[in-house]
C-alpha positions, 0 to 999 in steps of 0.5 A: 501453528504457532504465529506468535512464536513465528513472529516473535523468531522473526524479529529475533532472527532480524535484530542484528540486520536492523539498519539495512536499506536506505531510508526513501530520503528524497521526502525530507520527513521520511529521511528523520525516521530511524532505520533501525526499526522493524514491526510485524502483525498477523491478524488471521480471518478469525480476528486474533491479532500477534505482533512482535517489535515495533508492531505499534509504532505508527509509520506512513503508509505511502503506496499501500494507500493506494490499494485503499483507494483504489478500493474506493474508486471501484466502489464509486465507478465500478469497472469503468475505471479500466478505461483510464488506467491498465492493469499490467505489470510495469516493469519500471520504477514507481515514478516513471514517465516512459510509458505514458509518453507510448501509451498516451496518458494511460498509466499501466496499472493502479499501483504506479504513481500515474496510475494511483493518480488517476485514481485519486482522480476518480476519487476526487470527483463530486468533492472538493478535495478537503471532502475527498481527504475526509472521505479516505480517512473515513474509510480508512478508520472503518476498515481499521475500526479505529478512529485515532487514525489520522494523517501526518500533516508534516509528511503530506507537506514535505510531499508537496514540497518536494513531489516534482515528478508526481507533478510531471506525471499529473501535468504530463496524463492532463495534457492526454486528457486523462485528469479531469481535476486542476493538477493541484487539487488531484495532488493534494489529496494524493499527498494527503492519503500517502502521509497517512499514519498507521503501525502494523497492527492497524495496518493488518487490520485494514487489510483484512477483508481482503483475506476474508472475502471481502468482508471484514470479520472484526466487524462483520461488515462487507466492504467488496464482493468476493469477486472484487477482493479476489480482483484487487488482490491479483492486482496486488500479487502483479503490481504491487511491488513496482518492478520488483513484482516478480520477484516478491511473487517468486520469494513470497507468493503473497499478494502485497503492497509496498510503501516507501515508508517502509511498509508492506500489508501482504495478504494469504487469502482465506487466512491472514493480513500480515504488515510489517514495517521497516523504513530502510528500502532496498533498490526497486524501493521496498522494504530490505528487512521486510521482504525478507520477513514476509519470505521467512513467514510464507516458508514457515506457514506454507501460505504461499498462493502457489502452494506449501 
């Protein structure tokens, strides 16, 4: 199987489509990024990378941050942290305060906005958070093997500027008790790890113990167990595309993570870390043309998780 000839058919079969989406313009710096983009890497458990278009352009990572942390998080508190966050499907959209009203400050999964709060939360704890921020680009630069990694202060900013729901849900799960740092500190540091900037090819590097087991194989570092990367990614496959989880599940069959920067780090356990990036979303804010491509891949490698 030919994976840059894949990847470079792709980009090819989505050139006149480049464009389509709406770019997530309620954060003012990620409402300046030109649509007319779109990058693919592949990076399979033997360490060869392919990439194709924009591969090396730098993008924020937004919500696929959340996987990172939620990494953390387990590696600090272990299984516990199931007390303070689900792990169902939401069926709503990534900022929704609905359910918490019902489940009384208890975010219904990881990868919603309440629920990646809460795990900052967990985070955050023994830190101040200048030393919470430092600790996720750390790791992020450990996974990626990269240390020019760095987060787009002007984005973190703009968040702060403008995240008004995210300070309704942080201030609406305090008064439940749910987070145990001022709303501020917490959202600081979530800000901050949402701006940070990677392009695919870093992207695909980061998510690559989650293909292999658990342990990065650029490096030969073990990140997680076996057993936790297999748990993290079923989270991925459930949750990780907000109310349009199903759906990539049905058309992709891939554990993912979107952002509203226009990325999605997908994962084919056993063997490969696929990003690709294009900053125009669809209506359940994932990317249009990344979806897609992440569809034409899974069909032409037969890696879904279902199944050739």
């Amino acid at each position: 199987m030919d994976l840059q000839l894949i990847a470079d058919e792709i980009v090819s079969a989505l050139e006149p489509r480049l464009g389509e989406g709406k770019v997530a313009d309620y954060i003012p710096e990620l409402a300046r990024v030109d649509p007319k983009q779109f990058g693919i890497a592949i990076t399979t458990v033997d360490g060869k990378t392919y990439r194709a278009g924009h591969a090396d352009t730098a993008f924020s990572i937004q919500s696929i941050s959340k996987v990172f942390m939620l990494t953390l998080a387990l590696g600090k508190a272990g299984e516990s942290i199931w007390k303070r966050v689900g792990r169902e499907p939401s069926g709503s959209s990534f900022n929704s305060i609905v359910q918490l009203e019902h489940e009384h400050g208890i975010p219904r999964n990881p990868f919603i906005n309440a629920g990646a709060i809460v795990v900052t939360d967990m985070v955050l704890a023994g830190h101040a958070p200048r030393e919470a921020i430092g600790e996720y680009l750390r790791f992020m630069r450990y996974l990626a093997d990269d240390e020019t990694l760095s987060i787009d202060e002007k984005v973190a900013q703009s968040e702060q500027r403008t995240g008004y729901r995210n300070f309704a849900l942080a201030n609406f799960m305090r008064g439940f008790g749910n987070l145990q740092h001022p709303v501020e500190h917490t959202l600081g540091v979530y800000f901050h790890q949402c701006a940070l900037a990677l392009s695919c090819v870093q992207l695909s590097h980061a998510g690559l113990f989650l293909a292999n087991r658990g342990t990065n194989p650029l490096t030969g570092f073990s990140v997680v167990s076996p057993k936790r990367a297999r748990r993290i990614n079923a989270l991925m496959l459930m949750c990780g595309h907000y109310d349009g989880s199903g759906d990539f599940a049905y058309q992709v069959g891939l554990p993912g993570k979107s952002g509203v920067g226009g990325g999605i780090l997908a994962v084919a356990p056993g063997k490969a870390s696929i990003a690709v990036w294009s900053p125009g979303l669809n209506k359940v804010g994932n990317s249009a043309l990344g979806s897609v491509a992440l569809e034409m891949l899974a069909t032409r490698t037969g890696w879904s998780v279902f199944g050739t």
